[in-house]
C-alpha positions in Angstrom: 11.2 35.4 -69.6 12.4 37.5 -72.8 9.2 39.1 -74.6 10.9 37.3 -77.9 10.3 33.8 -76.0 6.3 35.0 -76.4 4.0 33.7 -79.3 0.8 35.3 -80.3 -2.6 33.5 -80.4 -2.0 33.1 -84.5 1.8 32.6 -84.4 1.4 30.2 -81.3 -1.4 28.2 -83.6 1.0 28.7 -86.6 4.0 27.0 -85.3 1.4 23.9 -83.9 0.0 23.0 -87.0 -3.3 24.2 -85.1 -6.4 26.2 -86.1 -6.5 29.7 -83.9 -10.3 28.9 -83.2 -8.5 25.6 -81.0 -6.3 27.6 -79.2 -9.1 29.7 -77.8 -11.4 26.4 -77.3 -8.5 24.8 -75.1 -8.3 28.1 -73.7 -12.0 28.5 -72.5 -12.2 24.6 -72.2 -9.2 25.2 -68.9 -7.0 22.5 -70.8 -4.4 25.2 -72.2 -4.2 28.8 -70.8 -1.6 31.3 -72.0 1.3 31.8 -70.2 0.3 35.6 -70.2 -1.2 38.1 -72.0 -0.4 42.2 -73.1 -1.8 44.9 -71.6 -4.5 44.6 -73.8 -5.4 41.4 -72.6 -4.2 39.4 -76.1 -3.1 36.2 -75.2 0.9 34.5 -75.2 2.0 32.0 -75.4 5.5 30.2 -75.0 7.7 27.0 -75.8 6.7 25.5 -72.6 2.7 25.7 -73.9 3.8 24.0 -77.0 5.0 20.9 -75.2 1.3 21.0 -73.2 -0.2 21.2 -76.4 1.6 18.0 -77.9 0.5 16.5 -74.9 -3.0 17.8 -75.3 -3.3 16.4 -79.4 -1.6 13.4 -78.3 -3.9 12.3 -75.9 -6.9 13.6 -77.4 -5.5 11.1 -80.6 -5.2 8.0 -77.9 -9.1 8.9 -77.7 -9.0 10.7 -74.1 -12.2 13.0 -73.8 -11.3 16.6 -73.0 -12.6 16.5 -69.3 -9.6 13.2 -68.9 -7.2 15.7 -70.5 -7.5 18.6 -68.8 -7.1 16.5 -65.0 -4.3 14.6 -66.7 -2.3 17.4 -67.7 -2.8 19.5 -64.4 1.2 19.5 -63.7 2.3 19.8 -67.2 4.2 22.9 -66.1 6.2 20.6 -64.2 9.5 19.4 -66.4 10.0 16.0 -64.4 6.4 15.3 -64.4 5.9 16.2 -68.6 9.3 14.0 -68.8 7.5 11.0 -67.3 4.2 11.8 -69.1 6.3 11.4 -72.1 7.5 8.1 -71.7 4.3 6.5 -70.5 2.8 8.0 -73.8 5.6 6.5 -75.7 4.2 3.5 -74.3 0.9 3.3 -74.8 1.6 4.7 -78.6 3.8 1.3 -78.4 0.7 -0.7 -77.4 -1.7 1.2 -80.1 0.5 0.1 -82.9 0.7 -3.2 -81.5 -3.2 -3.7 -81.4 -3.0 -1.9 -84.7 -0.8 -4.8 -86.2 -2.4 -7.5 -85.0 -5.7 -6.4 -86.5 -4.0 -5.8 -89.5 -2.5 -9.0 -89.7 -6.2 -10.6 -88.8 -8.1 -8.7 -91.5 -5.4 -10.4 -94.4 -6.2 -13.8 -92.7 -9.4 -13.3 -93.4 -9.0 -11.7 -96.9 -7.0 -14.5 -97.9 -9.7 -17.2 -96.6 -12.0 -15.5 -98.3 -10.2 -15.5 -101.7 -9.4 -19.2 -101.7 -12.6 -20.5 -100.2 -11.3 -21.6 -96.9 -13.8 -21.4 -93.8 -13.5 -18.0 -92.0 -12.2 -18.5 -87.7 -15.0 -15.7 -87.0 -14.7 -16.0 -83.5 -11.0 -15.2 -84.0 -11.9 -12.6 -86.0 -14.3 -11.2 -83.5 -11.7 -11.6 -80.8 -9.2 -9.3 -82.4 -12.1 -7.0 -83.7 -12.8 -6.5 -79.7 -9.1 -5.3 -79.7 -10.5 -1.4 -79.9 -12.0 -1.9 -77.0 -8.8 -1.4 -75.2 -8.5 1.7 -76.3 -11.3 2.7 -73.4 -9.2 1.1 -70.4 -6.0 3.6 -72.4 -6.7 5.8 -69.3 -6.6 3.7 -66.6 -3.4 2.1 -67.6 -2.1 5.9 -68.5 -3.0 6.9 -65.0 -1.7 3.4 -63.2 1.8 3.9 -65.0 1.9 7.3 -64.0 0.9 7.0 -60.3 3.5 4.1 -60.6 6.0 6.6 -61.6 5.7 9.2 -59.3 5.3 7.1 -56.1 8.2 5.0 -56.7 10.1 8.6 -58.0 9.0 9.9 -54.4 10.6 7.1 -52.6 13.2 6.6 -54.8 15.4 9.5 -54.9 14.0 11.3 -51.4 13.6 8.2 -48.8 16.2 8.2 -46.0 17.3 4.5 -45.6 20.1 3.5 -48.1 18.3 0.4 -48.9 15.1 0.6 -51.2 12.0 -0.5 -50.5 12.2 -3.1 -53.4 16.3 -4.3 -52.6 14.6 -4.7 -48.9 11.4 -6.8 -49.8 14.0 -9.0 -51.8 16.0 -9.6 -48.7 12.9 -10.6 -46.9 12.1 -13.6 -49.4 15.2 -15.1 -49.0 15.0 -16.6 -52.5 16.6 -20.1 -53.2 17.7 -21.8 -56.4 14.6 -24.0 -58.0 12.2 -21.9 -56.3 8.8 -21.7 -57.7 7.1 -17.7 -57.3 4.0 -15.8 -57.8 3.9 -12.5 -57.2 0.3 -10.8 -57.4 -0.3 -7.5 -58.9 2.9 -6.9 -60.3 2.9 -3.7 -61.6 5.7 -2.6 -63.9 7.8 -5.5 -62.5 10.0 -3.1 -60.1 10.5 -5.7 -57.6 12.5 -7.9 -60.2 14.0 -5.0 -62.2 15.5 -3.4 -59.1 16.7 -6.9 -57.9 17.9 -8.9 -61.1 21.5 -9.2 -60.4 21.0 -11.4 -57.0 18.6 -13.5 -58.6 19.4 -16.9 -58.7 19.4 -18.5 -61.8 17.3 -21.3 -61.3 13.9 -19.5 -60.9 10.4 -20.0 -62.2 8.7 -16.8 -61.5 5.0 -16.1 -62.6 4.6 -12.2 -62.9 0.4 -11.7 -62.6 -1.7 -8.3 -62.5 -5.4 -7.9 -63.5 -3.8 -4.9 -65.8 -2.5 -6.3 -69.5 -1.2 -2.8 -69.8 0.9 -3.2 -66.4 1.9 -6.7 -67.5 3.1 -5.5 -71.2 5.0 -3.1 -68.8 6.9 -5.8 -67.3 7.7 -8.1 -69.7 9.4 -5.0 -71.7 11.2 -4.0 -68.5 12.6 -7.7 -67.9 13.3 -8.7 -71.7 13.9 -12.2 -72.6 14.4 -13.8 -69.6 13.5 -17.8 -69.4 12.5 -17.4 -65.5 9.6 -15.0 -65.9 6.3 -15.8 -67.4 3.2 -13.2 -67.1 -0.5 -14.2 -66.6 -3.8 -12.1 -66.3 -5.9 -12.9 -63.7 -8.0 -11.7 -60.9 -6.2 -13.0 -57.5 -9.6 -13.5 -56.3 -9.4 -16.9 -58.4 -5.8 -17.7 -58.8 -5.7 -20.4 -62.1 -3.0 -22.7 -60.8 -3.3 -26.1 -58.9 -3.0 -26.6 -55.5 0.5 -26.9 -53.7 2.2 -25.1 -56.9 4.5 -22.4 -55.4 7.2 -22.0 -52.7 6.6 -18.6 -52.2 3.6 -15.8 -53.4 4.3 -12.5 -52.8 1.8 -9.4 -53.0 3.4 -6.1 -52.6 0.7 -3.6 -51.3 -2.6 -5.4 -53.4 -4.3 -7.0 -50.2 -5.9 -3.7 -49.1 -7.1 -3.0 -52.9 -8.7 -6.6 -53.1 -12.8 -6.7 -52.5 -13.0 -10.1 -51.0 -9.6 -10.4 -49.2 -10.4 -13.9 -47.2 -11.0 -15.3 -50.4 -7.3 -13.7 -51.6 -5.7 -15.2 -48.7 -7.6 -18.7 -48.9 -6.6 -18.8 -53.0 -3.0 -18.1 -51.5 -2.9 -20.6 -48.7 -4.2 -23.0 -51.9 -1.3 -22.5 -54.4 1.2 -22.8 -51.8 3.1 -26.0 -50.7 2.9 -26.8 -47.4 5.8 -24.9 -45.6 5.3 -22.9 -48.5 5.9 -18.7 -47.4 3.3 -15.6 -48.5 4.7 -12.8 -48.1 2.5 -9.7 -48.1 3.3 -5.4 -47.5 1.2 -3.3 -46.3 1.4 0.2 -44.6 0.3 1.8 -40.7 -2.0 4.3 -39.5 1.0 6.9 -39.8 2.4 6.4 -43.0 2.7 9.7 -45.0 0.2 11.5 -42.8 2.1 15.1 -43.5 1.0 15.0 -46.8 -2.6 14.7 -45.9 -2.1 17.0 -43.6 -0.2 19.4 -45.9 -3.2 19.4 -48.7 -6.0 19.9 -46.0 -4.2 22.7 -45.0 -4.3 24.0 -48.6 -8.2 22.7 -49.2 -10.1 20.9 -46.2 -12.6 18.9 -48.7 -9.4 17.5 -49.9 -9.4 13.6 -49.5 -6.4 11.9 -50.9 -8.0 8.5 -51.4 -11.3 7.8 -51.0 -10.3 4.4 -48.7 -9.1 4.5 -45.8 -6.4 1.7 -46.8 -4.8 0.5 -43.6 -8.2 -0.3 -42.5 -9.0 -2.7 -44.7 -5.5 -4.2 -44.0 -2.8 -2.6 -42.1 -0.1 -3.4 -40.2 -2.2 -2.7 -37.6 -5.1 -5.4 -38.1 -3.2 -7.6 -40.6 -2.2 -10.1 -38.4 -6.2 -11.1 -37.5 -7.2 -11.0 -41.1 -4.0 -13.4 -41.8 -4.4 -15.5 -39.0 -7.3 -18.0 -40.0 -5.0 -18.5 -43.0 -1.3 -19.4 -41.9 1.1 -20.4 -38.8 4.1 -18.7 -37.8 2.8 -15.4 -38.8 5.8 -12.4 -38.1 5.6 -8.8 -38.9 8.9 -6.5 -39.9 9.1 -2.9 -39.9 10.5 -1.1 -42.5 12.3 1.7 -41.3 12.3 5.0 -42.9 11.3 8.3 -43.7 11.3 11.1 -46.5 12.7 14.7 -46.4 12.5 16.7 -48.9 12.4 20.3 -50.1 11.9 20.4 -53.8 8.1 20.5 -54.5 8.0 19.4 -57.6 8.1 15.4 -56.9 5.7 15.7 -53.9 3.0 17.3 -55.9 3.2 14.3 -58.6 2.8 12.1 -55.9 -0.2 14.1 -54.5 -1.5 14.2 -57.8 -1.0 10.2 -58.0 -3.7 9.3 -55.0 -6.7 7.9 -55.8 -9.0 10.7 -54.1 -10.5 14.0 -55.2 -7.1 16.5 -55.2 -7.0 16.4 -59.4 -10.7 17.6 -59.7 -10.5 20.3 -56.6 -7.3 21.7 -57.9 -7.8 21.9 -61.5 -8.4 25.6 -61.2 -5.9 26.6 -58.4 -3.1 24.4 -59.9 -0.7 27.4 -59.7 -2.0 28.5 -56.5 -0.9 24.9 -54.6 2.5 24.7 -56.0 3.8 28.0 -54.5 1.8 27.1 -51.6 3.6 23.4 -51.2 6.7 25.2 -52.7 6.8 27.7 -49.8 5.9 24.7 -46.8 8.8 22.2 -48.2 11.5 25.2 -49.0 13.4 24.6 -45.6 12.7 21.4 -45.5 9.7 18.9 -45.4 9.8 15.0 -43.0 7.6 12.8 -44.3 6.8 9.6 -42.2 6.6 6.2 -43.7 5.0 3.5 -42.1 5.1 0.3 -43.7 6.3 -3.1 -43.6 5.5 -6.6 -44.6 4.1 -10.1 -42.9 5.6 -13.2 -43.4 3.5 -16.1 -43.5 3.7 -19.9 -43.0 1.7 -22.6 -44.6 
């Protein structure tokens, strides 16, 4: 890089609308470290640090404490990965302003029953009050989104088969006009996104996640559209009558659920009889080179702190679904992931739900040009997964 691209400490604070003392605090804190420093050891900065740093103040606005920051902007460095950190930010700025309004709107209702004697809805009042209490779950949906977008990135643009995992898990429900669908833990909606041009018209699809942020998600991705309706819940205690839907779907939740009999029983409930579940999961093999590649790097590594596939796999599935529904069959997607840009497969690493972000917050550099270096010729990825399809 050209010494002009360099800021000082001052200029670098200077051009961020930033005290110099915060500069040195993110410095010390871990969060921002220069991108190098003069012989004398003064430290520089460049334009690449700036766009941290607006990550940094942005979240540390959203109310993130600096410990969430620093693990949340480990790959900042990363231009695909601070792209996609963008937009989910965009998002949940969307969702702040929202809450914002609606309290807004609340506190006039209340001035105005106030100034003309009316009786006061306090437990509205309260209701919306409790809205700022979202702001501590900001993480978790920052963090689901993310991990959202760098698995589905992974698969996406780097999976062998021609068909997507999403266009395929369409083809497996075989949807029909008139059809009535719930799909559990819907995420961002992907599954109808991907798939909404060979949807029939005549649908009545209920989106559900236990996530309001996931769900807001959704209904943005899929607009006004008169077959989709979205509902919170737990699917531990689904809160539709018996006999309700032709078909419930639940695209890798089973093995994330703490009582999954009680999942499948709810499902076997809401369906009709001859009514269909269909249910992904993955096997024993899928993506083990990446486990493989990070214990290489740092053996305490553990990638999730569940072993997933043994809670339900394609492996066992088939027992836990049996008590459940008839005419059980099991399909094999087949597939696989090469790749030799490293950039995409560390966001996914850094997506898992084990101990990677808090090991390498300090060696951050050090693992890229180690992955860099293992998937420069190449790097095969197995993928083992695949879906069951039930009968009522």
């Amino acid at each position: 890089m050209k010494k002009d691209a360099y800021y000082t400490s001052g200029q670098f604070a200077k051009k961020a609308h930033v005290t110099l003392r915060a500069i040195r605090y993110y410095d010390k804190q871990n969060i921002l470290k220069p991108s190098a420093r003069t012989a004398a050891g003064a430290r520089l900065y460049t334009d690449a640090d700036l766009a941290k740093l607006q990550q940094i103040l942005l979240l540390k606005y959203l109310g993130f404490s600096l410990e969430d920051i620093r693990e949340m902007t480990l790959a900042s460095a990363d231009q695909q990965y601070l792209l996609e950190s963008m937009r989910i930010q965009k998002k949940l700025l969307r969702q702040k302003m929202d809450e914002m309004q609606a309290m807004d709107e609340a506190i006039d209702r209340t001035i105005e029953a106030i100034q003309t004697e009316q009786a006061i809805d306090w437990n509205s009042m309260l209701d919306l009050i409790h809205l700022t209490a979202v702001e501590r779950s900001l993480k978790n949906q920052y963090q689901n989104a993310a991990n959202i977008s760098a698995r589905i990135r992974l698969h996406r643009e780097y999976s062998v088969n021609p068909q997507g995992w999403f266009p395929w898990i369409m083809q497996q429900c075989n949807l029909q006009p008139g059809m009535r669908i719930l799909e559990l833990g819907c995420g961002n909606g992907a599954l109808w996104t991907e798939n909404r041009e060979q949807l029939p018209a005549d649908l009545w699809v209920v989106l559900s996640d236990k996530s309001e942020g996931m769900l807001k998600d959704a209904r943005r991705a899929l607009g006004e559209d008169s077959r989709f309706s979205y509902k919170k819940f737990d699917c531990e205690k689904i809160p539709y009558e018996e006999e309700m839907f032709d078909l419930v779907i639940a695209d890798h939740v089973l093995f994330y659920c703490e009582d999954i009999p009680q999942v499948l029983a709810e499902c076997r409930r809401v369906l009709k009889n001859g009514g269909r579940f269909l249910c992904s999961t993955y096997g024993k093999q899928h993506m083990r080179e990446i486990t493989d590649l990070v214990q290489q790097f740092h053996k305490e590594i553990v990638l999730s702190a569940e072993v997933l596939y043994e809670r339900f796999g394609l492996e066992n599935g088939e027992n836990l679904l049996a008590p459940y529904f008839s005419e059980i069959q099991m399909r094999r997607y087949e597939d696989a992931i090469e790749i030799a840009e490293a950039e995409p497969l560390i966001s996914y690493i850094l997506s898992c739900h084990g101990n990677q972000n808090q090991l390498l917050l300090n060696q951050y550099k050090e693992f890229r040009e180690f992955v860099s270096a293992r998937v420069a010729d190449g790097f095969y990825i197995t993928k083992d997964a695949g879906i069951f399809l039930c009968r009522k």
